[in-house]
C-alpha angles and dihedrals in degrees: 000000000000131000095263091059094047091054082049098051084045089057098042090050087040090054092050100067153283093307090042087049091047090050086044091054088046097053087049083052093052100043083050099054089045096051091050097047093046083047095054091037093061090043089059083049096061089035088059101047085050091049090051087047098059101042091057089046082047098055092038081057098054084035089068091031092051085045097047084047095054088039084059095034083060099037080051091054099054095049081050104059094028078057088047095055094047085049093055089043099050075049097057091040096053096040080056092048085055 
């Protein structure tokens, strides 16, 4: 059925008489309720595809942050220890300058 004759099945019932008017009323109440449920339903839908977006985009982008700081923390360690070794060598010199 489509929406016109539903209007039309509403007016004929409307027209019959207080208890017609009252299931009318009723049957408003429950296309209605359908319609806005089927209307926040779809919007959960999209919220939800947008949710799932962004997370992805979200762990891609500490994926390539936890990979640059590694990338640091190793590039640290090697200055670290090359500093160390000069450091043990300007000792022994100048323990051998003494």
């Amino acid at each position: 059925m489509t929406s016109n004759s539903y209007i039309e099945a509403i007016d004929h019932a409307s027209n019959q008489s207080d208890r017609w008017l009252f299931v009318a009323l009723i049957v408003i109440g429950i296309l209605s309720v359908f319609s806005l449920f089927r209307y926040f339903t779809s919007r959960l839908d999209k919220l939800k595809i947008q949710m799932d977006a962004q997370t992805d985009a979200f762990v891609k982008h500490l994926q390539t942050a936890n990979r640059e700081m590694l990338s640091v923390i190793a590039s640290a360690q090697e200055v670290i220890n090359r500093n160390s070794q000069i450091m043990e060598r300007v000792e022994r010199k100048l323990e051998s300058i003494k």
